[in-house]
N, C-alpha and C positions, 0 to 999 in steps of 0.2 A: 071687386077682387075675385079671384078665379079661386074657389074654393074645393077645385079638382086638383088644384098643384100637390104634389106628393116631396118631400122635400130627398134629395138624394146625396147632398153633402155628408162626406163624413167627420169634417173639421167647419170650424168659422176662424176663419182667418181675418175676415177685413170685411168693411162695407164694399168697397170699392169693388169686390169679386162677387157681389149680387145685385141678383137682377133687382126690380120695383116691384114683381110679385112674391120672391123669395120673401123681402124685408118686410111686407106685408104679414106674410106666413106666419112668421117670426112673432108680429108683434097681434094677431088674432089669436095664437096658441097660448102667448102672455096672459093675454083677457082673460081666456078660460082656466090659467092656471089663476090669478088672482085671486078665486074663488076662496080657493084652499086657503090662506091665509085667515079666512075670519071665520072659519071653523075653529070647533074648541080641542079637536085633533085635528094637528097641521101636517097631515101629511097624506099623502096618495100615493099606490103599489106600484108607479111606472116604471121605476127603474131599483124594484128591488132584485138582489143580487146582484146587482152592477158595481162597480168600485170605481173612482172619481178621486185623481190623483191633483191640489192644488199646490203644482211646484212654481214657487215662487223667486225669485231672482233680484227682488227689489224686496222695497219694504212697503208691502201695503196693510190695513186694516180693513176699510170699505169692501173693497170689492171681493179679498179673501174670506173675511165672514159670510159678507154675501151669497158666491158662491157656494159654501159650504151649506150656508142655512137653505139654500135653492137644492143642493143635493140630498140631503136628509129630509128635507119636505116631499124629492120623490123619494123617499126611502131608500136612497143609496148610502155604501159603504165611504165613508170620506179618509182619505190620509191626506196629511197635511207635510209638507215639504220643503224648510228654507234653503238658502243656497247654505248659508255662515251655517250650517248643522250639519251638510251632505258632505259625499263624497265630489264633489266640486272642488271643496277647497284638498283635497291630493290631489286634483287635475283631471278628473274625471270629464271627458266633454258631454255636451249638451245632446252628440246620437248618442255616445255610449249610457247616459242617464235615462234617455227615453228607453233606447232598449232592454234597460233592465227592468227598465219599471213595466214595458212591454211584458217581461220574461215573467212577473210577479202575477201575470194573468186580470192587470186593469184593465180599464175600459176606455176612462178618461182620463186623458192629463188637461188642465188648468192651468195656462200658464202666463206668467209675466216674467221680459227679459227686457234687459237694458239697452238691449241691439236691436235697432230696427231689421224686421224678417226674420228673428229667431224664431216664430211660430212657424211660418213656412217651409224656413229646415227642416225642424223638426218632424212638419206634419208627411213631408215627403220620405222619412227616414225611418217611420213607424208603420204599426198596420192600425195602431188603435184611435182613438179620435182625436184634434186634439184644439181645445178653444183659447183663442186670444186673449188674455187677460192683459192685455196693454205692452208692445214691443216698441221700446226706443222712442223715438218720436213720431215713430209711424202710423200707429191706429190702436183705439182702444175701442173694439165695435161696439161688447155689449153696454160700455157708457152711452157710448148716442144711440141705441135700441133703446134704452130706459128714458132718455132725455123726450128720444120723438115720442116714445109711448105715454109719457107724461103729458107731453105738451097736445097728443091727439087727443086724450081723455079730457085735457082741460079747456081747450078750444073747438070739441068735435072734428077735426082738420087736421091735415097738412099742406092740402095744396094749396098755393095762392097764401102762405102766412108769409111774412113779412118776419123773418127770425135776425138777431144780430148777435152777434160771436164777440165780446171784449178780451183782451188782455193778453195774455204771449201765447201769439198765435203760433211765432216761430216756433217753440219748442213743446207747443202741445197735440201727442195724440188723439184725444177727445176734441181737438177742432176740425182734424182732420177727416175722422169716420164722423161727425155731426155735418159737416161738408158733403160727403158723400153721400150719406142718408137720408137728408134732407133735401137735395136737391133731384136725387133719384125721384122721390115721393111728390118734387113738385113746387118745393119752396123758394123765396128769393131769398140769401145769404149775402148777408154784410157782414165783414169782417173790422173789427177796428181797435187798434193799436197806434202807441209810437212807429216812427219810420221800424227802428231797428228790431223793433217784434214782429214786422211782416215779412214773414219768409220771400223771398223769391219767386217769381211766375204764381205765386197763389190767385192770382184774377184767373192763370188758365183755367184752373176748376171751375169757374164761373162766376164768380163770387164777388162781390163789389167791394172794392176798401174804401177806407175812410181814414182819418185823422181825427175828426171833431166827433165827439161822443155824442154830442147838443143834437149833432146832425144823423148819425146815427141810430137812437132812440125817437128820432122823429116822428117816424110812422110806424117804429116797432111792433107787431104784436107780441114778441118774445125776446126776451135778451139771455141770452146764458154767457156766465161771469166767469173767466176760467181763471185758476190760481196764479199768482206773479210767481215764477219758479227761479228765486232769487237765488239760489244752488246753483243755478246753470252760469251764473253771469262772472264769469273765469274773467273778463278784461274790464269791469266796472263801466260796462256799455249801457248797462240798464239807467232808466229813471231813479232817482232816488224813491223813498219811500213814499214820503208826504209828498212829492211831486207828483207822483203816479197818481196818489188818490185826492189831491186837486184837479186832474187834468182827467183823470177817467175814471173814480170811482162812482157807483151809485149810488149816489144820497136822495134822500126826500126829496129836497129840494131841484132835482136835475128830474125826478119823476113827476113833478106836479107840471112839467110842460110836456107830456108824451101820455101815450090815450090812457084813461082811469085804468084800464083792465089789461095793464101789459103785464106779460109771465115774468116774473124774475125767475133766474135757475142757475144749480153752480153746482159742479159734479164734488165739490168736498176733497180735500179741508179749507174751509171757508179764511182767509186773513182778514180778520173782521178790522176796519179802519185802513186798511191799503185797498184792496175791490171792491166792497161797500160796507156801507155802514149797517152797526146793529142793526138799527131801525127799519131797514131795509130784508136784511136778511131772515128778521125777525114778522115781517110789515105783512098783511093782508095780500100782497101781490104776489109773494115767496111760496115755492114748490118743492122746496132743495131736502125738506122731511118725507114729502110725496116721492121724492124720486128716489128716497132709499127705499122708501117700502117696494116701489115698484120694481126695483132693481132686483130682487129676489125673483117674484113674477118672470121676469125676464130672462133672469139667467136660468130658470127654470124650465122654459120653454126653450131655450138654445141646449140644457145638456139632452133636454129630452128627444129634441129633432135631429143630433148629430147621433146620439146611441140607436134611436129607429132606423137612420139611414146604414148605421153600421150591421148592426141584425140583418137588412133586409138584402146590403149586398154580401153578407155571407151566407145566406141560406139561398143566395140565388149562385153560389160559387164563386 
């Protein structure tokens, strides 16, 4: 790793818009914020005075906590923002929201929208910073930041692992930036799903698909289990339930033929008996408690790298 790179983004928008030394950056600043966490004061001066705006558009728990616990551990100011409370619902749009929140003299806004490239607008519409917290189907970065950060620490590695992607690939953004990130860093990507959970052209990314899960898990060294988003399935196109977790859930029994030491992983909320079983989720192979802790780590090092790059291009004019 080039540990002269200076980081100069002032938003994260997407894996897909950094380079293999950026995501690196990213996830060695993690390491060193980890620290903080098993102190008996959790918290460090980086970004006091700063204010960290997490407006939210959906409904999340994980990663808004998250978040939050990432901003007050560097000792920033946190407000917290839903759509169903703001001025959204009079009609208020997504610049005029940022700008105001602009006007209130933040720093950060946080954000998760229902439209794929709501962060994008946004970030070109504002002067403050402004991070991904998961847009439409399009990318949820700092999930696959915590995911590869997890699976580096627990395998030493990225390059050359053998990673596999289950479950509805079509309509998830954390496949999407764990796709990008992953292969940036050097990993092989299988993907695997029913037909109609494989989005379109997804091999161009590079990525190998499958159908057979048996086949998939084969040479695995990591599987990450992504949620069935049975909300989405507006034409009853999906598997039924108990189909789905016949045909591709993880159980005991499908892991006692794939190597002892494969990662289970699942960015949460887990549908325990549709994508795998207790046992499993519960099981010696499971990191899905590791990767919330680490997810703080993470987001920690992303608010801290985008507010340094903003400092540094205002004092440069």
């Amino acid at each position: 790793m080039n540990n002269t790179l200076v980081w100069t983004k002032k938003d994260l928008l997407g894996l897909e818009y950094l380079t293999k030394e950026e995501i690196e950056l990213i996830l060695s600043t993690a390491d060193s914020f980890k620290e903080v966490s098993t102190r008996e004061i959790k918290k460090v001066p980086a970004l006091r005075g700063k204010t960290v705006v997490n407006l939210f558009y959906e409904p999340s728990t994980r990663t808004r906590v998250s978040f939050e616990v990432a901003a007050k551990r560097l000792s920033a100011d946190v407000i917290n923002i839903a759509s169903e409370t703001s001025s959204v619902k009079k009609g208020e749009t997504l610049i005029d929201t940022g700008r105001n929140i602009q006007a209130l003299k933040a720093d950060i806004i946080v954000m998760r929208h229902n439209y794929s490239g709501a962060a994008v607008v946004l970030a070109r519409n504002v002067d403050l910073s402004v991070v991904n917290a998961g847009d439409g189907w399009h990318e949820h970065p700092t999930q696959a930041l915590l995911d590869i950060f997890t699976l580096k620490e627990k395998l030493g590695k990225i390059s050359g692992l053998n990673v596999t992607i289950v479950g509805d690939i079509a309509h998830s953004r954390v496949a999407r930036s764990n796709i990008w990130g992953l292969a940036k860093l050097g990993a092989h990507v299988t993907v695997c799903a029913p037909q109609v959970l494989i989005p379109p052209a997804i091999d161009e990314l590079g990525v190998r698909v499958l159908h057979d899960i048996d086949a998939a898990l084969k040479d695995a060294d990591a599987v990450n289990v992504l949620r069935m988003q049975f909300e989405r399935d507006e034409e009853s196109a999906f598997p039924k339930q108990m189909e789905y977790f016949q045909n591709y859930g993880i159980t005991q029994e499908r892991l006692k033929k794939v190597k002892k030491n494969i990662v289970i992983m699942h960015p949460g909320p887990i549908n325990r008996g549709i994508e795998m079983s207790s046992e499993v989720a519960d099981g010696a192979n499971s990191v899905i408690l590791e990767q919330v802790t680490n997810g703080i780590a993470v987001r920690m090092a992303v608010l801290f790298l985008v507010a340094q790059a903003r400092d540094n291009k205002s004092s440069q004019g």
